[in-house]
N, CA and C of each residue as an Amber inpcrd file, in Angstrom:
protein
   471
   3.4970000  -7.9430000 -18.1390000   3.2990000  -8.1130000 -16.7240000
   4.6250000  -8.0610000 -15.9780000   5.6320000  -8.8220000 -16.5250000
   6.9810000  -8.7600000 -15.6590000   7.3380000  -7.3840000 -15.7400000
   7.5560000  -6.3540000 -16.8690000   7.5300000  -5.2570000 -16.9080000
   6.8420000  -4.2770000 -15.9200000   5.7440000  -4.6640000 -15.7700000
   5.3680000  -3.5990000 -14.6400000   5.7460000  -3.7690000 -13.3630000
   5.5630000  -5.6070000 -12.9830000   6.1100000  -6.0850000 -11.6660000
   7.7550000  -5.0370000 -11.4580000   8.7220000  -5.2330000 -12.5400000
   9.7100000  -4.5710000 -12.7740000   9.7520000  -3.1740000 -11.6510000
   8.5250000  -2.3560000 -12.6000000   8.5580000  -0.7870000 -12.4450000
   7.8920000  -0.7640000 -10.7680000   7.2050000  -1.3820000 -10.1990000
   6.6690000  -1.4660000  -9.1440000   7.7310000  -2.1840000  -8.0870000
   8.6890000  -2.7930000  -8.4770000   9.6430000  -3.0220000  -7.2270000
  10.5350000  -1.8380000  -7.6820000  11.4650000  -1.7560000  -8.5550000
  12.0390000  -0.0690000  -8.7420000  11.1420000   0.9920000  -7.9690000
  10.1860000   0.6080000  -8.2530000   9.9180000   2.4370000  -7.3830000
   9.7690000   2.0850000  -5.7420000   9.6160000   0.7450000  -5.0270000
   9.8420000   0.5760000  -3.7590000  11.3610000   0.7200000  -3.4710000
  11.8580000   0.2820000  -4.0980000  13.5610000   0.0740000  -3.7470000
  14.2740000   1.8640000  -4.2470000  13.8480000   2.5780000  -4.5330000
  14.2680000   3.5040000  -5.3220000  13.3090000   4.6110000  -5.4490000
  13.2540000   5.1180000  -4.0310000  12.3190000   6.1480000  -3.8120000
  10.9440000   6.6190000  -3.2950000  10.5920000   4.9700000  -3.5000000
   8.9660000   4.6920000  -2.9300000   8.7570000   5.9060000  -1.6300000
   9.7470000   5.8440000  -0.7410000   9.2130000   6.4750000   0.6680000
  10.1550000   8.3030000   0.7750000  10.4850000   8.2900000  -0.3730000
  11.3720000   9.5970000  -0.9290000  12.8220000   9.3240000  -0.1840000
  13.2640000   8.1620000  -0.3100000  14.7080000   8.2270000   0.2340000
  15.7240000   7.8200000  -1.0580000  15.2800000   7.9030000  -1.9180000
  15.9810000   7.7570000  -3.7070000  17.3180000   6.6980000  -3.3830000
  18.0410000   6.4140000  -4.3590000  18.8970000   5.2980000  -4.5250000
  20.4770000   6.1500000  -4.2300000  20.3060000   6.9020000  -2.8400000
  21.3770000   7.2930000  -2.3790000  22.6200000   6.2040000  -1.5490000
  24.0630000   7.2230000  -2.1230000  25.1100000   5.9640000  -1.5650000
  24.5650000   5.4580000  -0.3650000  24.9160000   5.9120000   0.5810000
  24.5130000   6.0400000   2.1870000  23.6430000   4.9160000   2.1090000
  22.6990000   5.0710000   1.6480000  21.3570000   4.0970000   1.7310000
  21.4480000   2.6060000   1.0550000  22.6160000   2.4610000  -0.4710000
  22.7920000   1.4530000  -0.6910000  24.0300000   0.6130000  -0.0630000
  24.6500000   1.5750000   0.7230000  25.6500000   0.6100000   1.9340000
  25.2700000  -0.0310000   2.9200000  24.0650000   0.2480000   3.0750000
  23.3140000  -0.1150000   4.4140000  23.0410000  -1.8480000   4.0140000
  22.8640000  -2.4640000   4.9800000  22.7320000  -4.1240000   4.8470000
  20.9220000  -4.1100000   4.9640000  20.6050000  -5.1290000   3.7490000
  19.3440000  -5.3260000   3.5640000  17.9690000  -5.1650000   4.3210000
  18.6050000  -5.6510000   5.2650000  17.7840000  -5.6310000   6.6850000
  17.5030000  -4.3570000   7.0730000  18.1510000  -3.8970000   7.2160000
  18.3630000  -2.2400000   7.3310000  17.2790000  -1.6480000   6.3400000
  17.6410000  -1.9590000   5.3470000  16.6980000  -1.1430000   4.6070000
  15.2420000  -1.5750000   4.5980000  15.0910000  -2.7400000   4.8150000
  13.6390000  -3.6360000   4.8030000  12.9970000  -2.9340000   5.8800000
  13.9280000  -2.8600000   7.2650000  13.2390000  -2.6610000   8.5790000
  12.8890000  -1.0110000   8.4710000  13.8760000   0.0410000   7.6720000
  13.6570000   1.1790000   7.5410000  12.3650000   1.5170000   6.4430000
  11.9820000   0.7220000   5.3110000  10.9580000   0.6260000   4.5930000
   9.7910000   0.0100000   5.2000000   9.9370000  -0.8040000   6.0860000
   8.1310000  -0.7610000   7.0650000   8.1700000  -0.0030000   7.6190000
   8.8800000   0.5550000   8.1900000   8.6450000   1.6920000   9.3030000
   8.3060000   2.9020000   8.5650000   9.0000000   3.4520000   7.0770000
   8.0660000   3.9340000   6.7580000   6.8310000   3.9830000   6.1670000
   6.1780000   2.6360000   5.2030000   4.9250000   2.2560000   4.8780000
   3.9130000   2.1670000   6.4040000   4.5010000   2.1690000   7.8040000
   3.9800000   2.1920000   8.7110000   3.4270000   4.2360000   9.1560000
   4.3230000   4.5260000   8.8130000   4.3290000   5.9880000   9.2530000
   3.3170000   6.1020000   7.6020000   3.4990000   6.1030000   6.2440000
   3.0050000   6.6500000   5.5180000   0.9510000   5.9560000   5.7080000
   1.0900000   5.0100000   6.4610000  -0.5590000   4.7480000   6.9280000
  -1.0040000   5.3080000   8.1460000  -0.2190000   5.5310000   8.6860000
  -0.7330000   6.7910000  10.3150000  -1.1620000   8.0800000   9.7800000
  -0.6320000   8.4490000   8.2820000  -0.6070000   9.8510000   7.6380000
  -1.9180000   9.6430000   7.2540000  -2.4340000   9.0110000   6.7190000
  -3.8020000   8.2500000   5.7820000  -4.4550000   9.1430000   7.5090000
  -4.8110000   8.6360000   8.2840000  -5.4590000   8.6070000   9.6030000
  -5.3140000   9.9910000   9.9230000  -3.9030000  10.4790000  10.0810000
  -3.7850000  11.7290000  10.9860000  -4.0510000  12.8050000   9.8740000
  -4.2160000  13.1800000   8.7500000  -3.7550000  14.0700000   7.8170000
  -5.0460000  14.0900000   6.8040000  -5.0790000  13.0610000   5.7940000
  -5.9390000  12.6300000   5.1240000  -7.2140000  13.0610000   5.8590000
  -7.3260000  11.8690000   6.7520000  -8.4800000  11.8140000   7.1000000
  -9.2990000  13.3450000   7.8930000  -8.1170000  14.1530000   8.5400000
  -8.4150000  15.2630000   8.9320000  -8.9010000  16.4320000   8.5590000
  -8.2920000  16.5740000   7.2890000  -8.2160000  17.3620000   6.1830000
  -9.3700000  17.1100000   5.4760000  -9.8800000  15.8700000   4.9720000
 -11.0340000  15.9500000   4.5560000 -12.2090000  15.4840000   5.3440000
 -12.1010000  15.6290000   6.7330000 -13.5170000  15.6950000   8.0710000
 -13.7280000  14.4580000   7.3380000 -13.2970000  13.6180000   7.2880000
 -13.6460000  12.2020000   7.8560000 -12.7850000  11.0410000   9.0960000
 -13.4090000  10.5310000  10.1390000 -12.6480000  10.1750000  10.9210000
 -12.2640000   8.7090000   9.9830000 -10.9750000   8.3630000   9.8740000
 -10.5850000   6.9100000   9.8820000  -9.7490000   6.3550000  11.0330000
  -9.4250000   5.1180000  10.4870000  -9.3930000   4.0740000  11.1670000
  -8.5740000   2.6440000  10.6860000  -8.3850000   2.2380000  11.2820000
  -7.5830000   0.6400000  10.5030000  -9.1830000  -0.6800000  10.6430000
  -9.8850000   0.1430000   9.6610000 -11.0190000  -0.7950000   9.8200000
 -11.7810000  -0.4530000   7.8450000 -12.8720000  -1.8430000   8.1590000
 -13.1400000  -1.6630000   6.9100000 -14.0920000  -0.6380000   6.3410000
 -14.5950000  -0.0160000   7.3860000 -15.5480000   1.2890000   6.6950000
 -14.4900000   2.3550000   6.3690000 -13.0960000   2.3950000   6.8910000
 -12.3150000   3.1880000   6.4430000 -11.5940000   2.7430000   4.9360000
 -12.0780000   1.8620000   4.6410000 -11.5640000   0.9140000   3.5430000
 -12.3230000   1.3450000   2.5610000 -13.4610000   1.3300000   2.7110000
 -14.6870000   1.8720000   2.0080000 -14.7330000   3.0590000   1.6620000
 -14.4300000   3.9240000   2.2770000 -13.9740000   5.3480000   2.2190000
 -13.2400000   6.1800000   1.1750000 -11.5080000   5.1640000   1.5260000
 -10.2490000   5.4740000   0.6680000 -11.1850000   4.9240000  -0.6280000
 -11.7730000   3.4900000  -1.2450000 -12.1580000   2.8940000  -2.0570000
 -12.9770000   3.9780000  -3.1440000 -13.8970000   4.7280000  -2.4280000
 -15.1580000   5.7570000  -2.4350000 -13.7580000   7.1560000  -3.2390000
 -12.6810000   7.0350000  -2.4390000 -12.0930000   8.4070000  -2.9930000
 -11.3300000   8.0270000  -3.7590000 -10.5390000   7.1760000  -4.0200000
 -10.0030000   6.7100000  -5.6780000 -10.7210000   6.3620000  -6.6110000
 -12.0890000   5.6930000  -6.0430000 -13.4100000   6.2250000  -7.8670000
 -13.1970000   7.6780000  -7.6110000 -13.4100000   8.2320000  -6.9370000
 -14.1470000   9.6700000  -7.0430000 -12.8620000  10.4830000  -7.9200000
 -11.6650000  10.2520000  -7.3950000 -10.9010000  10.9730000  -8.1010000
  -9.4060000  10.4660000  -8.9120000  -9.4880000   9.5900000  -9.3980000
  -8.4840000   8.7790000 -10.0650000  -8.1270000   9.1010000 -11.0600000
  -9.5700000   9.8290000 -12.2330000  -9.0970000  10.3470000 -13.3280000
  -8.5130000  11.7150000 -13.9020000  -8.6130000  12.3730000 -12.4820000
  -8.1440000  13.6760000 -12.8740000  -6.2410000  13.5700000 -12.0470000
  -5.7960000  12.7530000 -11.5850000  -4.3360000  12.8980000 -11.2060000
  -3.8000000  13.0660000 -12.3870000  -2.4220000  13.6700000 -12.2630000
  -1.0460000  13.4190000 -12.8830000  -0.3300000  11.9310000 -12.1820000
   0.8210000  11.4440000 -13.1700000   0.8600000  10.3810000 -12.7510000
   1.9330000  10.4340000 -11.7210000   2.4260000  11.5980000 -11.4470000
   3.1120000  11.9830000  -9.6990000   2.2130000  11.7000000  -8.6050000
   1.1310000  12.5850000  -8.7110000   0.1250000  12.6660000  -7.7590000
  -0.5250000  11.0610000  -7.4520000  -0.4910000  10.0230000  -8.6070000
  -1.0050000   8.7790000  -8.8340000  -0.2120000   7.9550000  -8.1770000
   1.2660000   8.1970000  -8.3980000   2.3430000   7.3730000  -7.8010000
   1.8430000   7.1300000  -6.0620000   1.9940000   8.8350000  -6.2150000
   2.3110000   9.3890000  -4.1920000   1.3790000   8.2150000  -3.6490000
  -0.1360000   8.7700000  -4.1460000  -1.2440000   8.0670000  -3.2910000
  -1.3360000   6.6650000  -3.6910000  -0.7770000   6.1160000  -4.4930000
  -0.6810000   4.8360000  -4.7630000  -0.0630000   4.0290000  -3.3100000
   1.0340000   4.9340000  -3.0330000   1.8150000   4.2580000  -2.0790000
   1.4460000   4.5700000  -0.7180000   0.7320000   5.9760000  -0.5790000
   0.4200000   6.3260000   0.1310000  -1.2820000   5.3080000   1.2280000
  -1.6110000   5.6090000   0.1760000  -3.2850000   4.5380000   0.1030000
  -2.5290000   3.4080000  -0.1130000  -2.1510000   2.5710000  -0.8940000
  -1.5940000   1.0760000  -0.5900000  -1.0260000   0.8310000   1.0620000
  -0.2220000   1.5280000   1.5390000   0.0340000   1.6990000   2.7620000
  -1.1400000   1.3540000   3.9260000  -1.8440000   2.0050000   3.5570000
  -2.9430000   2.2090000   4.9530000  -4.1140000   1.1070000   4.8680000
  -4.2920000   0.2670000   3.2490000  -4.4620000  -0.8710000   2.7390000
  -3.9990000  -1.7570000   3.5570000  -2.7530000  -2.0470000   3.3070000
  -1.8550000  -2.8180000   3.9810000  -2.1540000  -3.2070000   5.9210000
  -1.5640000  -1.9800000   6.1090000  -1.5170000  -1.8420000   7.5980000
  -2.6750000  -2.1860000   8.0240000  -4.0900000  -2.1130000   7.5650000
  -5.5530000  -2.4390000   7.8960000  -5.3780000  -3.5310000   7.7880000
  -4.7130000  -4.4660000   7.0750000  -4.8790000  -5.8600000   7.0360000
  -3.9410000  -6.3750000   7.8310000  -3.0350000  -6.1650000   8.0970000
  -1.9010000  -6.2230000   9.3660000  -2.5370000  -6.3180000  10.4180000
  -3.8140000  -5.2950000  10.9060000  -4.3050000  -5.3610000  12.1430000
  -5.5560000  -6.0340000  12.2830000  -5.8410000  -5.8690000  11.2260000
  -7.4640000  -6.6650000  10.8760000  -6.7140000  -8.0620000  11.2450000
  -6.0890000  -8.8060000  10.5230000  -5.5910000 -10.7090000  10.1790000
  -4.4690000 -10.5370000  10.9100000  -3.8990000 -10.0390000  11.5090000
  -2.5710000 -10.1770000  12.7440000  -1.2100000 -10.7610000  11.7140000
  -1.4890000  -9.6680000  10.3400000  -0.7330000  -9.9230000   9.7440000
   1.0840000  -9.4540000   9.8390000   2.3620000  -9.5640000   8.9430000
   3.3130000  -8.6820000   8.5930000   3.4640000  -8.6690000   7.4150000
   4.2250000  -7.4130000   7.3350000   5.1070000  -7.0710000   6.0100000
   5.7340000  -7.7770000   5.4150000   5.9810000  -8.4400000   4.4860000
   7.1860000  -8.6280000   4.0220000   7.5320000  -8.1680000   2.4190000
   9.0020000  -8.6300000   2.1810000   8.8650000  -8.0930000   0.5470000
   9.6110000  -9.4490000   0.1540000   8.8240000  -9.2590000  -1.0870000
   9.1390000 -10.1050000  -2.3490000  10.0050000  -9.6280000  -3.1380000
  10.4090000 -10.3310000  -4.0060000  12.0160000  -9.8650000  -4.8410000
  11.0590000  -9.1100000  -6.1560000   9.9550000 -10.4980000  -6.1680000
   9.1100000 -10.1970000  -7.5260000   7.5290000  -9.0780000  -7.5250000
   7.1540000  -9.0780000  -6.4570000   6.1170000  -8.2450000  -6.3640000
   6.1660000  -7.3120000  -5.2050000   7.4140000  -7.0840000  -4.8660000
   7.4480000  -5.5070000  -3.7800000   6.7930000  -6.3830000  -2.2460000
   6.6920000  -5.0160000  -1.7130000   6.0810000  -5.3950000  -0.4870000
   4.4950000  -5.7700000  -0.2480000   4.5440000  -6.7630000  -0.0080000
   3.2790000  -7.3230000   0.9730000   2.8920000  -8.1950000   2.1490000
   1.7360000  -8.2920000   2.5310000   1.3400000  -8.4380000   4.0410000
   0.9660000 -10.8420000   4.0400000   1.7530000 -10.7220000   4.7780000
   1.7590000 -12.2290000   4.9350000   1.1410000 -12.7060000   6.6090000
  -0.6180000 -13.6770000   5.5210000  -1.1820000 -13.8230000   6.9500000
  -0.8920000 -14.6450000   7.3670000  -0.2320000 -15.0810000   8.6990000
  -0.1980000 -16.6330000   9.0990000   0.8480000 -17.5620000   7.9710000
   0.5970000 -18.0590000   7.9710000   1.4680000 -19.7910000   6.9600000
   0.1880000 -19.7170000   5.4670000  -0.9830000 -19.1170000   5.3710000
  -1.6720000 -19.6270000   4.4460000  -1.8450000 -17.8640000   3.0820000
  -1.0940000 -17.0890000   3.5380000  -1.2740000 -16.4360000   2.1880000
  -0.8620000 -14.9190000   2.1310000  -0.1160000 -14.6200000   1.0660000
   0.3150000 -13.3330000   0.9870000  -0.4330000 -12.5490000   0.6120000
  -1.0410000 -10.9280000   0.2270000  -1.2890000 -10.3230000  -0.0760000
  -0.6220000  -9.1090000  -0.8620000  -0.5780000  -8.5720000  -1.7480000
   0.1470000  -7.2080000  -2.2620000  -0.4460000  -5.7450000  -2.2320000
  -0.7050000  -4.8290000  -1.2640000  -1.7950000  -3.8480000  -1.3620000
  -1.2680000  -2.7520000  -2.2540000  -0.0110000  -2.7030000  -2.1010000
   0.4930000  -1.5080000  -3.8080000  -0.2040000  -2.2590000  -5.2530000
  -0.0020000  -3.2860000  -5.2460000   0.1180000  -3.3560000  -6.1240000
  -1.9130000  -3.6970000  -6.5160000  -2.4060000  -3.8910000  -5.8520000
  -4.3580000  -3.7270000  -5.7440000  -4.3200000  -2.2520000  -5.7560000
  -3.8680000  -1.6240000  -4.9730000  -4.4620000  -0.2560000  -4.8980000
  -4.1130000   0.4830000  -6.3980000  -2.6700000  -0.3750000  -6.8200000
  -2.3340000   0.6990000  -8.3330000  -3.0530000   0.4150000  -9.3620000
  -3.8250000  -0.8670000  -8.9710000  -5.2250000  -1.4950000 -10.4390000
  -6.0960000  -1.0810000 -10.1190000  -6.6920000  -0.3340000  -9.0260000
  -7.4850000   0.1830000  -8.7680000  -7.5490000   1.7360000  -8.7710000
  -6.2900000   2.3060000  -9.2330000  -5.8230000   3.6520000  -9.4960000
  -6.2710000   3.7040000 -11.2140000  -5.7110000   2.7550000 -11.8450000
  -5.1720000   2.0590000 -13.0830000  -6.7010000   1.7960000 -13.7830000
  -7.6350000   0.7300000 -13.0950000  -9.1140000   0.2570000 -13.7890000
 -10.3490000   0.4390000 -12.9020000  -9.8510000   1.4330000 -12.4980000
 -11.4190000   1.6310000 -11.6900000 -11.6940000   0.6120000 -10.6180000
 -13.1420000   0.7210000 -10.4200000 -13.9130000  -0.1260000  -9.4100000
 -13.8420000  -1.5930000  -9.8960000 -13.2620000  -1.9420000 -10.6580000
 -13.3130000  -3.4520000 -10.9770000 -12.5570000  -3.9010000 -10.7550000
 -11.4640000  -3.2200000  -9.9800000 -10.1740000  -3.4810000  -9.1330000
 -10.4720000  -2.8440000  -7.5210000 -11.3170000  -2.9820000  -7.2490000
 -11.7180000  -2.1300000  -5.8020000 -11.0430000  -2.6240000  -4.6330000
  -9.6720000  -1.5240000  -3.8000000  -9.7620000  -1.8300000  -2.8080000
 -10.4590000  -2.4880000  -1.5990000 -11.5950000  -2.1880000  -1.5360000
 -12.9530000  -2.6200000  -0.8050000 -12.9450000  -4.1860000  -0.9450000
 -13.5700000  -4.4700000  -2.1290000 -14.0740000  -6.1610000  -3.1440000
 -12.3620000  -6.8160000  -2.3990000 -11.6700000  -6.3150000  -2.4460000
  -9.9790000  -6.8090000  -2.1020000  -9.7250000  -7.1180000  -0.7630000
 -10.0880000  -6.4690000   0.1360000  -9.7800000  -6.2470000   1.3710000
 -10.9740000  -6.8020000   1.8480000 -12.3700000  -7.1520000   1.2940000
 -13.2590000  -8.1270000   2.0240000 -13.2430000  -9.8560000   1.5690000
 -12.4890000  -9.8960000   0.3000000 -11.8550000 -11.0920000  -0.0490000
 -11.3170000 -12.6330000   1.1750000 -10.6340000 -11.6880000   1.3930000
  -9.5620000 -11.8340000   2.3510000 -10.1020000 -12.7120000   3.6660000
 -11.4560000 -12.4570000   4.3110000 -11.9390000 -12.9950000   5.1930000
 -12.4530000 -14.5000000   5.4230000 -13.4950000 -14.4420000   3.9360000
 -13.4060000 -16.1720000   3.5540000 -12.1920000 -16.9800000   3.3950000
 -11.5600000 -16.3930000   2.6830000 -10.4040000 -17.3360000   2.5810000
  -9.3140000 -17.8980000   3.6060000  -9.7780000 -17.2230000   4.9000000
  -8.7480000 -17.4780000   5.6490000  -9.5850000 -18.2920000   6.5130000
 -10.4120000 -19.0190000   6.1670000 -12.0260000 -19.6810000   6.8220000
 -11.3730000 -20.9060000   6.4160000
């Protein structure tokens, strides 16, 4: 488990948004890079909406039938990726995960040292959507974005 936690903050810190572990980028002060990494997990969930969703004639949304949707297209096609193609949309779909719950629970971003970036609601609880969406890349529907992202509502009851 620490091992993967491992490989899942490496690939946020080190390429997640294709900006690789360049000098330039590791001179920059933390903040910098934190504030430049939501902004792009912010832009890589507008893509989910503007692109995704266009491309395959479905309208989405930062809502949960759009949740249902992405959920519907990682069963449908999870087992035929390469694990490039698995990475991309991992981060890509974790993204738009995320940001739905940002607007859904009036949540933010933040990152953890130990589990990458996730969405912190209020004072009562963090969430990780890379890292749901990659068990749900990883084990199927028994890790369902969907079951994950409707979780979330009781508990904040």
């Amino acid at each position: 488990m620490k091992i993967r936690r491992g490989l899942i903050l490496l690939a946020v810190i080190c390429g997640l948004w294709g900006a690789g572990c360049d000098p330039v980028r590791a001179n920059r002060s933390a903040q910098n890079v934190l504030d430049e990494d939501r902004l792009k997990i912010q832009t890589n969930a507008q893509l989910v909406i503007d692109k995704v969703g266009k491309q395959l004639g479905v309208e989405l949304a930062y809502d949960e039938k759009s949740i249902e949707w992405v959920d519907g297209f990682i069963n449908r096609n999870r087992e035929g990726l390469d694990s490039h193609a698995r990475h991309n949309l991992t981060h890509t779909l974790g993204a738009f995960l995320g940001e739905t719950i940002v607007k859904t629970y009036v949540g933010q971003w933040t990152f953890d040292a130990d589990r990458g970036w996730g969405v912190e609601i209020g004072d009562r609880m963090t969430v990780f959507p890379f890292v749901t969406t990659q068990d749900h890349f990883e084990n199927g529907s028994e890790d369902s974005i969907a079951a994950f992202y409707k979780s979330i509502a009781p508990l904040m009851e």
